[in-house]
C-alpha positions as CSV (number, residue, x, y, z in Angstrom):
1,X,0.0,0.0,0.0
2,X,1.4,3.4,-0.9
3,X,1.9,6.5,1.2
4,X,-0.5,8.6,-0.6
5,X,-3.3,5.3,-0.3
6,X,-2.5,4.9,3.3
7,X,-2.7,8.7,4.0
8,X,-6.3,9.6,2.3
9,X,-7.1,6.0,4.1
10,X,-6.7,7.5,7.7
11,X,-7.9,10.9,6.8
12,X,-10.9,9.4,5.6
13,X,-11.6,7.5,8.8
14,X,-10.4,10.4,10.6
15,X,-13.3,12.5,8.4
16,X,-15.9,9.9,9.5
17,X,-15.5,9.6,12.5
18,X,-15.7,13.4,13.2
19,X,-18.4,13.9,10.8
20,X,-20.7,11.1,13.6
21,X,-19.7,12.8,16.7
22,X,-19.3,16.5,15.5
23,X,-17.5,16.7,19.1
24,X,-14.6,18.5,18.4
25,X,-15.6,21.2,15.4
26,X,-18.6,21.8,17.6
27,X,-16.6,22.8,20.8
28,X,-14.3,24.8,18.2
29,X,-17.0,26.7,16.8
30,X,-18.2,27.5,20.1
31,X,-15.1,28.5,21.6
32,X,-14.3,30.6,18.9
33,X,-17.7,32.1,18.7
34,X,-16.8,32.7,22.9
35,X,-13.7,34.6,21.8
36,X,-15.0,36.6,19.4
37,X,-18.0,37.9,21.8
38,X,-15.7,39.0,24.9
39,X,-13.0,40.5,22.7
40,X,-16.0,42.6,21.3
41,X,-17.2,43.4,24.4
42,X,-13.5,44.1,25.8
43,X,-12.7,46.4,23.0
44,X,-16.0,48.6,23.1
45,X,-15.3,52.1,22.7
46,X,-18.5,54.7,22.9
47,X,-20.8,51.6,22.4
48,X,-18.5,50.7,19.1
49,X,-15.9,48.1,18.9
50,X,-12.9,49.6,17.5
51,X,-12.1,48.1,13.8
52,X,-8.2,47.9,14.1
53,X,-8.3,45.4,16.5
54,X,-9.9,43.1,14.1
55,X,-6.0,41.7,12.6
56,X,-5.6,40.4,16.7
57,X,-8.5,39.3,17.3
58,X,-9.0,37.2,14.4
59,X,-5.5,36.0,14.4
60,X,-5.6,35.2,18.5
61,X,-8.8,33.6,18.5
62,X,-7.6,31.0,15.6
63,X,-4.6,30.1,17.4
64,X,-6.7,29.7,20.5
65,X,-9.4,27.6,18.4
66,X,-6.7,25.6,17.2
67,X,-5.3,24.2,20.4
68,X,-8.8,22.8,21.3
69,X,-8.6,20.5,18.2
70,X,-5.6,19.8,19.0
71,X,-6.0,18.5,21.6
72,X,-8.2,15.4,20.8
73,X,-5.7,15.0,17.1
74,X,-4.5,11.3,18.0
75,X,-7.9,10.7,21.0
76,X,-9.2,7.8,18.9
77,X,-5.6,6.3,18.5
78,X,-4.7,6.7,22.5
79,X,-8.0,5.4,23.8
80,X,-7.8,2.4,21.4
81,X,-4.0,1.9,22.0
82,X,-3.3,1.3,18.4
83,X,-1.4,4.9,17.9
84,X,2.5,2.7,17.8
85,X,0.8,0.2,15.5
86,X,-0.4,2.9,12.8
87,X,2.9,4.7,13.0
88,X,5.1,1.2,11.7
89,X,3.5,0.2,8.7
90,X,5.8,-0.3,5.6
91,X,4.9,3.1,4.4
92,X,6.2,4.6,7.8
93,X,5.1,7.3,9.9
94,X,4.6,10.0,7.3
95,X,1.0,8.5,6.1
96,X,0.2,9.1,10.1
97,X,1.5,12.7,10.3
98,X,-0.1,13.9,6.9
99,X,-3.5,12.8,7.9
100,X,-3.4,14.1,10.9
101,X,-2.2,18.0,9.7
102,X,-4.9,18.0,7.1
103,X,-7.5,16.9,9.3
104,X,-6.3,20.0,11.4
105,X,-6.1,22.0,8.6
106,X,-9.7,21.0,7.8
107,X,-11.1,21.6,11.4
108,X,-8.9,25.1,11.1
109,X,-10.3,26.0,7.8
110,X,-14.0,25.6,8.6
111,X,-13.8,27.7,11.8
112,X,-12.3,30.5,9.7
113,X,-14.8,30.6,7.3
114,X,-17.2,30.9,10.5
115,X,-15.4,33.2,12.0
116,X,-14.3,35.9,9.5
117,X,-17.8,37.4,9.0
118,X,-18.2,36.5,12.7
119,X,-15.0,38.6,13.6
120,X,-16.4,41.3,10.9
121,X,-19.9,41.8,12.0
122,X,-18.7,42.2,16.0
123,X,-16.0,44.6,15.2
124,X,-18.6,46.7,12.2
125,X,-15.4,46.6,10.2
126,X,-15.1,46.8,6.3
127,X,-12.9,43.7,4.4
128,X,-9.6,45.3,2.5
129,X,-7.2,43.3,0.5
130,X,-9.1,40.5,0.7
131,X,-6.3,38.6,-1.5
132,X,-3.9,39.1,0.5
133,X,-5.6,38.2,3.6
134,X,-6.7,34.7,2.7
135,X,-3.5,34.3,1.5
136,X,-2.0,35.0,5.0
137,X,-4.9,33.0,6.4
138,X,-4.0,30.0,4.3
139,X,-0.6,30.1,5.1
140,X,-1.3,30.4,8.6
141,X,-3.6,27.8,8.8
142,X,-0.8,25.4,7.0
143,X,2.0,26.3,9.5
144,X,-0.7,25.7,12.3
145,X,-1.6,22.6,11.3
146,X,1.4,21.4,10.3
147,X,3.6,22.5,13.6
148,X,0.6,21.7,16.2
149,X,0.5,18.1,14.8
150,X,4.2,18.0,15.4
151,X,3.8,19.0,18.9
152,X,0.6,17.4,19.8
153,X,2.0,13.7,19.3
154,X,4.9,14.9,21.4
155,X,3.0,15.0,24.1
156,X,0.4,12.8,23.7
157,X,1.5,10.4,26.3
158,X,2.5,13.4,28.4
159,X,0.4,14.3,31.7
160,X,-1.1,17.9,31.5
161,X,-0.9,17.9,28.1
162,X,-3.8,20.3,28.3
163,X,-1.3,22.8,30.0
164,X,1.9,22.3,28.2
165,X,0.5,22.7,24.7
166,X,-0.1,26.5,24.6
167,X,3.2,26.9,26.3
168,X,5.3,24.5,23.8
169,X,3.2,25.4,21.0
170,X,2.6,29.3,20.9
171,X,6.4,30.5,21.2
172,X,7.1,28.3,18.1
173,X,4.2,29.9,16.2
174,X,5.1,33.5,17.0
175,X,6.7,34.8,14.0
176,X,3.5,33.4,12.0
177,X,1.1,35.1,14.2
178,X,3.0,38.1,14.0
179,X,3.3,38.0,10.5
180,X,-0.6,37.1,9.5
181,X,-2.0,40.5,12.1
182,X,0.8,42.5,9.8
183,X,-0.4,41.1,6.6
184,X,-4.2,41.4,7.9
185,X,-3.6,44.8,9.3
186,X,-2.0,46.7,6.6
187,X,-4.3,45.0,4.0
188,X,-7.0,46.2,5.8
189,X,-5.4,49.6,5.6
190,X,-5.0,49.6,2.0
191,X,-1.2,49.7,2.3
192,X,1.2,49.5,-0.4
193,X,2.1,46.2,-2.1
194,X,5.7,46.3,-1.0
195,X,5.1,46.8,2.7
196,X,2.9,43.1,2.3
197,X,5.6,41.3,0.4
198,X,7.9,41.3,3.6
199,X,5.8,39.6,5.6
200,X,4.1,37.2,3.3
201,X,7.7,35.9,2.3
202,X,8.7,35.5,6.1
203,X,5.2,33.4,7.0
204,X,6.2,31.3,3.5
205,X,9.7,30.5,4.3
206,X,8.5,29.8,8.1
207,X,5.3,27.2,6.8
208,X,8.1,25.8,4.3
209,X,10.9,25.2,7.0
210,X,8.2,23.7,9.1
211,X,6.9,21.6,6.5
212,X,10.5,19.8,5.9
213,X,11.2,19.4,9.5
214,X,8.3,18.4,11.1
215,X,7.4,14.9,9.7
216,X,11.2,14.2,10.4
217,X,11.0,15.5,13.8
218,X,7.5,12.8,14.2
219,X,9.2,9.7,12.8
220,X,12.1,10.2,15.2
221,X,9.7,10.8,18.2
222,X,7.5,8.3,17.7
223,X,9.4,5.3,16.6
């Protein structure tokens, strides 16, 4: 069985599974949803939420929506036990790792088409650039994925998991967060091209360093 086979084959149950219980995009959709309403509330100013804290609050509340999937990423391996017997098949562990990323990125990119008109309607704010946003969104969403799978096997076995996430987790992703509110906010500013450019090239190079490295980095943990 090839790679690529063996990959759509767990994604697929993966996909199933979370399209019975609904469990975890539910509790992501909530919990974003949550953010969304106090950062609104936090950031009223005269009875109006300011606008240019939409690139930080869409940006935080993603990263914070994307530690509650991952969270439960490898829950229906663990509980059955069968997460070491997945990982050695002849194809390796990469079929493992790849499945698990894109069904992050798939949780990830459903709450962020909920939660940009969400984020847009709190805040009474106007979308500009809209290219370039989604293109920061996508690449943040990849890096996310990507990197958060990495770390959630890590400590899958590990007790307070819950706790130790965020902290492994959020340093790692800083220089993508910070470059997706840039991109976001001086898109939404109607900035100059050039001033973009910079950024986008520093989230690229940090999604494709991280997409090299990580499913190295998983083999060598988990075998």
């Amino acid at each position: 069985m090839t790679a690529l086979r063996l990959t759509w084959l767990l994604l697929h149950k993966d996909l199933r599974i979370a399209a019975r219980s609904r469990e975890v995009l539910g509790f992501m959709l909530l919990f974003a949803l949550l953010c969304v309403v106090v950062f609104a509330f936090g950031f009223l100013r005269e009875g109006r939420a300011a606008e240019e804290q939409v690139p930080g609050v869409l940006w935080v509340t993603l990263l914070f929506t994307g530690t509650v999937g991952l969270l439960r990423l490898f829950a229906a391996e663990e509980e059955a036990g069968t997460l070491d017997l997945v990982s050695r098949t002849h194809a390796g562990t990469a079929p493992l790792f790849w499945s698990k990323a894109l069904l992050q990125l798939a949780f990830s990119g459903v709450v962020t088409c909920f939660l940009l008109p969400v984020v847009l309607v709190f805040f009474d704010a106007r979308l500009h650039g809209t290219g370039w946003i989604l293109l920061s969104l996508a690449l943040g969403l990849i890096g996310q994925a990507v990197l958060g799978t990495l770390a959630a096997a890590l400590l899958v076995q590990v007790r307070l998991r819950e706790a130790l996430l965020p902290l492994v987790l959020y340093p790692l992703l800083a220089p993508l967060l910070l470059g997706g509110v840039k991109v976001t906010a001086l898109a939404m500013g109607q900035s100059p091209q050039q001033a973009i450019d910079g950024w986008l090239e520093l989230m690229v190079a940090f999604d494709a360093v991280v997409v090299v490295l990580s499913p190295w980095l998983f083999g060598r943990a988990i075998v």
